[in-house]
Biopython code that builds the backbone (N, CA, C, O; Angstrom):
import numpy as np
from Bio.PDB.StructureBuilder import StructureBuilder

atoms = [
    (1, "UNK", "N", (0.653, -18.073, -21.973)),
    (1, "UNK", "CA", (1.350, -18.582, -20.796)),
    (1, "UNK", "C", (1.409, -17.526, -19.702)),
    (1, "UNK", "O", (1.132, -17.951, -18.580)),
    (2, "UNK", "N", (1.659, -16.468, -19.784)),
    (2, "UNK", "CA", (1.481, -14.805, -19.344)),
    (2, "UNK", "C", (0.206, -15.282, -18.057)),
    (2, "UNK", "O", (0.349, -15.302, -16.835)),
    (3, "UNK", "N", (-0.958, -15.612, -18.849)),
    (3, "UNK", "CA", (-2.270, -15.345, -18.426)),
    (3, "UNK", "C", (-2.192, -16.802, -17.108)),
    (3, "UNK", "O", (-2.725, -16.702, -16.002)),
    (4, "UNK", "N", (-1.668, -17.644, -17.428)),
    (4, "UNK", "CA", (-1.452, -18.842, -16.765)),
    (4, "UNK", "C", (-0.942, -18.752, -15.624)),
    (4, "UNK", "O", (-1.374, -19.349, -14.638)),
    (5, "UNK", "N", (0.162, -17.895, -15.636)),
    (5, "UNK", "CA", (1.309, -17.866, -14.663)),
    (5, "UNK", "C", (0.635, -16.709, -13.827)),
    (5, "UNK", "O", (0.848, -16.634, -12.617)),
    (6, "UNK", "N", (-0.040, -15.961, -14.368)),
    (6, "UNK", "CA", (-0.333, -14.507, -13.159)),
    (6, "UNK", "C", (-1.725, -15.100, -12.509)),
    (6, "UNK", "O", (-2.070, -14.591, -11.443)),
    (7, "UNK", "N", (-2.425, -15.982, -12.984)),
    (7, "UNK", "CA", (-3.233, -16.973, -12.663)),
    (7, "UNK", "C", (-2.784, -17.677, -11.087)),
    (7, "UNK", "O", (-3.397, -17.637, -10.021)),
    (8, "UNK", "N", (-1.756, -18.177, -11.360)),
    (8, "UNK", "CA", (-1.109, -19.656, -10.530)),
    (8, "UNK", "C", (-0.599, -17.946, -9.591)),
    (8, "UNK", "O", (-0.954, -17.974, -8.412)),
    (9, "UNK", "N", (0.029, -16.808, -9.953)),
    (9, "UNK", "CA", (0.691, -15.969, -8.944)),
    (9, "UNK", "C", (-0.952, -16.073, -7.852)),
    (9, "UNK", "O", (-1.092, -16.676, -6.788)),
    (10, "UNK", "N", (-1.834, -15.365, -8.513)),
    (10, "UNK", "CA", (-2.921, -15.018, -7.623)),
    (10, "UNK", "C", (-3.538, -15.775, -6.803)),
    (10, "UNK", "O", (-4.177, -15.305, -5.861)),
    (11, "UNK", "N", (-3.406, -17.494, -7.116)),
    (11, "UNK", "CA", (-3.989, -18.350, -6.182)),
    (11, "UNK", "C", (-3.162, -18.332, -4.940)),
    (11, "UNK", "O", (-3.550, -18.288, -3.772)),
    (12, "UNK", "N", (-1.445, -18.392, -5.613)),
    (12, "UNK", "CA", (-0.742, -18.435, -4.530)),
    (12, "UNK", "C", (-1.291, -17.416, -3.543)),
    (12, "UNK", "O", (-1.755, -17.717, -2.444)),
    (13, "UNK", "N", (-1.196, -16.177, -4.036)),
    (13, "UNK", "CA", (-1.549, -15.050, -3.098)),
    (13, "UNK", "C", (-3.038, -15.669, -1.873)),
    (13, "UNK", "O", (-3.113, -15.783, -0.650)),
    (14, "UNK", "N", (-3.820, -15.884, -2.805)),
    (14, "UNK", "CA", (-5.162, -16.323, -2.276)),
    (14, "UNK", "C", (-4.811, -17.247, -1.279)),
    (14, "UNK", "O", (-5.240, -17.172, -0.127)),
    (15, "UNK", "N", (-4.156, -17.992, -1.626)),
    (15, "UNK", "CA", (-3.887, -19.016, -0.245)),
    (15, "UNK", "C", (-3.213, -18.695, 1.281)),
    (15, "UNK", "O", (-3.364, -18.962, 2.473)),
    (16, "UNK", "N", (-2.201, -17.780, 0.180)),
    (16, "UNK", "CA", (-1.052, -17.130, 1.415)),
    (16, "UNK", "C", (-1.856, -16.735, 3.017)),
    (16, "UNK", "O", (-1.754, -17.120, 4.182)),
    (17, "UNK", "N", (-2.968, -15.388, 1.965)),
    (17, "UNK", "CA", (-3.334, -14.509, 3.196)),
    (17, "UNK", "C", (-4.727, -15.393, 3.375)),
    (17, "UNK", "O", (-5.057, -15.455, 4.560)),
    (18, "UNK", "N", (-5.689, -16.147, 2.397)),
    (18, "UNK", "CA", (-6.643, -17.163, 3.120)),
    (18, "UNK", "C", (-7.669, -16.266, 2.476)),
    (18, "UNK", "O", (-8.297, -17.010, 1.722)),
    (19, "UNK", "N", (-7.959, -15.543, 2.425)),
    (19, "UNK", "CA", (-9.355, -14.455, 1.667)),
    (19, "UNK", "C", (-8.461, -13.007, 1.270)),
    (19, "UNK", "O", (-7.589, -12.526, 1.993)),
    (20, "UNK", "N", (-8.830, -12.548, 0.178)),
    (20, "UNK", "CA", (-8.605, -11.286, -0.450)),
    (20, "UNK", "C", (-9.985, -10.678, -0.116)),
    (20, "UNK", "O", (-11.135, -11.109, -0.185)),
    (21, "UNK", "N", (-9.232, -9.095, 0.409)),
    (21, "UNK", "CA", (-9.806, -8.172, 0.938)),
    (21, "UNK", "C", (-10.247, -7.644, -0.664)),
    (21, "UNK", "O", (-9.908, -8.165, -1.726)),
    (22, "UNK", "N", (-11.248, -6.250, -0.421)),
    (22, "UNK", "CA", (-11.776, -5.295, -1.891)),
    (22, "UNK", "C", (-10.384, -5.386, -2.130)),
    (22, "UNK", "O", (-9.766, -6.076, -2.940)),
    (23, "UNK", "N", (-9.959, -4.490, -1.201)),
    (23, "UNK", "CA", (-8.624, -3.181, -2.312)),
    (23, "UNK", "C", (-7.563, -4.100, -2.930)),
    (23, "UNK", "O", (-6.927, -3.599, -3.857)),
    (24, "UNK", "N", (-7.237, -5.461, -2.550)),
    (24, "UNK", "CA", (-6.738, -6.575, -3.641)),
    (24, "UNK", "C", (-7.271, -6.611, -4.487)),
    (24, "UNK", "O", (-6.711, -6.271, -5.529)),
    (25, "UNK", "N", (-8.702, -7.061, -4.510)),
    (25, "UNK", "CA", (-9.087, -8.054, -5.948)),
    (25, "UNK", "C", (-9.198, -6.507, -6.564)),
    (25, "UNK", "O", (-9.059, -6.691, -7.773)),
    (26, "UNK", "N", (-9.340, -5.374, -6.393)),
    (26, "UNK", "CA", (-9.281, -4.226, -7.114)),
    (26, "UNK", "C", (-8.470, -3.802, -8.045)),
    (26, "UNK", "O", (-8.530, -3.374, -9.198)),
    (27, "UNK", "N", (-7.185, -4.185, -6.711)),
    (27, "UNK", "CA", (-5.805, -3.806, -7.416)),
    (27, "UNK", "C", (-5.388, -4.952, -8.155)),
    (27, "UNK", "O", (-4.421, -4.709, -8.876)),
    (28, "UNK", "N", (-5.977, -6.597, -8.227)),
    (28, "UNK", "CA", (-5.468, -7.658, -9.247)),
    (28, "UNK", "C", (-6.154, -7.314, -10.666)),
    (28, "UNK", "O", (-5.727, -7.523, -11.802)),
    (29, "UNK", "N", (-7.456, -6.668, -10.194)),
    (29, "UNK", "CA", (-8.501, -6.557, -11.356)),
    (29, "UNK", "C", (-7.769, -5.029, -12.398)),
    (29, "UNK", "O", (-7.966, -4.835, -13.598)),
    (30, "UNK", "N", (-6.801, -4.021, -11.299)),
    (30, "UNK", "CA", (-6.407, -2.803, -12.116)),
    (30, "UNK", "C", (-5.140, -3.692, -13.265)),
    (30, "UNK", "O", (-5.341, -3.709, -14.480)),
    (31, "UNK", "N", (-4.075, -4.269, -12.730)),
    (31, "UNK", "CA", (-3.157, -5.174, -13.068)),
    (31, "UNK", "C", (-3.536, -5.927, -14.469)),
    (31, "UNK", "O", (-2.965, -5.551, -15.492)),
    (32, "UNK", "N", (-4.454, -6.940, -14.522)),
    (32, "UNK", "CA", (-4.876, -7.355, -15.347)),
    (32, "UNK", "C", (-5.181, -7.045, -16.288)),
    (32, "UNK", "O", (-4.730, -7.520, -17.329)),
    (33, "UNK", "N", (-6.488, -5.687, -16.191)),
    (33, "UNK", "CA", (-6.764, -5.001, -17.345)),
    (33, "UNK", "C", (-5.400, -3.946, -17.694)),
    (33, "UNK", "O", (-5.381, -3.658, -18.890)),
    (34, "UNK", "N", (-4.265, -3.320, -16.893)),
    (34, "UNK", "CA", (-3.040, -3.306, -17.869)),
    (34, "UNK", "C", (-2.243, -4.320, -18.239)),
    (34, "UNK", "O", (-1.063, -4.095, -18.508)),
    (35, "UNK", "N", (-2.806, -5.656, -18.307)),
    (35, "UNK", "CA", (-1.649, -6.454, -18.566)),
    (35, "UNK", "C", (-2.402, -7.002, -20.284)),
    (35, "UNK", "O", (-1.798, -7.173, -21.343)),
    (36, "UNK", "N", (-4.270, -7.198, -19.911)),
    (36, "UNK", "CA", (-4.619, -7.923, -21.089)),
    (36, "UNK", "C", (-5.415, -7.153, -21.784)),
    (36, "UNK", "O", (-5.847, -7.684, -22.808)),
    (37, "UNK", "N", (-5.863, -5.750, -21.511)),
    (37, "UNK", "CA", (-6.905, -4.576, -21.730)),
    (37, "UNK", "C", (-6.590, -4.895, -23.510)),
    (37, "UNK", "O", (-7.217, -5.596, -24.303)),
    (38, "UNK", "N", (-5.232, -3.965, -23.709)),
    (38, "UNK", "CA", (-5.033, -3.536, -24.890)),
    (38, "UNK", "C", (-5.312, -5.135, -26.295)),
    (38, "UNK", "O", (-5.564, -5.101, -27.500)),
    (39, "UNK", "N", (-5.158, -5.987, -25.591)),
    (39, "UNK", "CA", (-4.711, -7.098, -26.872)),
    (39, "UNK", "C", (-6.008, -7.432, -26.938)),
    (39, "UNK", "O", (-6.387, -8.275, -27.751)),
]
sb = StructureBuilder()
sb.init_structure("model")
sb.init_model(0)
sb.init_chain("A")
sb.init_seg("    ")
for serial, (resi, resn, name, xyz) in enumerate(atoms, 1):
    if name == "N":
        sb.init_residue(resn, " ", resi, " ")
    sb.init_atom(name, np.array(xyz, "f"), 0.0, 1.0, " ", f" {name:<3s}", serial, name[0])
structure = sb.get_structure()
């Protein structure tokens, strides 16, 4: 559910500002791999 919800966070985001710049999807992509790296 974790993976679902930070999912639904990022579209929101995506919609908000209309296109994600690099240093976002960088920093969603750093986020992620500490959120799902280890399991």
């Amino acid at each position: 559910m974790s993976r679902i919800q930070l999912h639904k966070s990022i579209q929101h985001v995506t919609t908000a500002n209309g296109k994600l710049s690099d240093k976002t999807i960088k920093l969603i992509n750093k986020m992620a791999k500490k959120a799902y790296g280890n399991k």
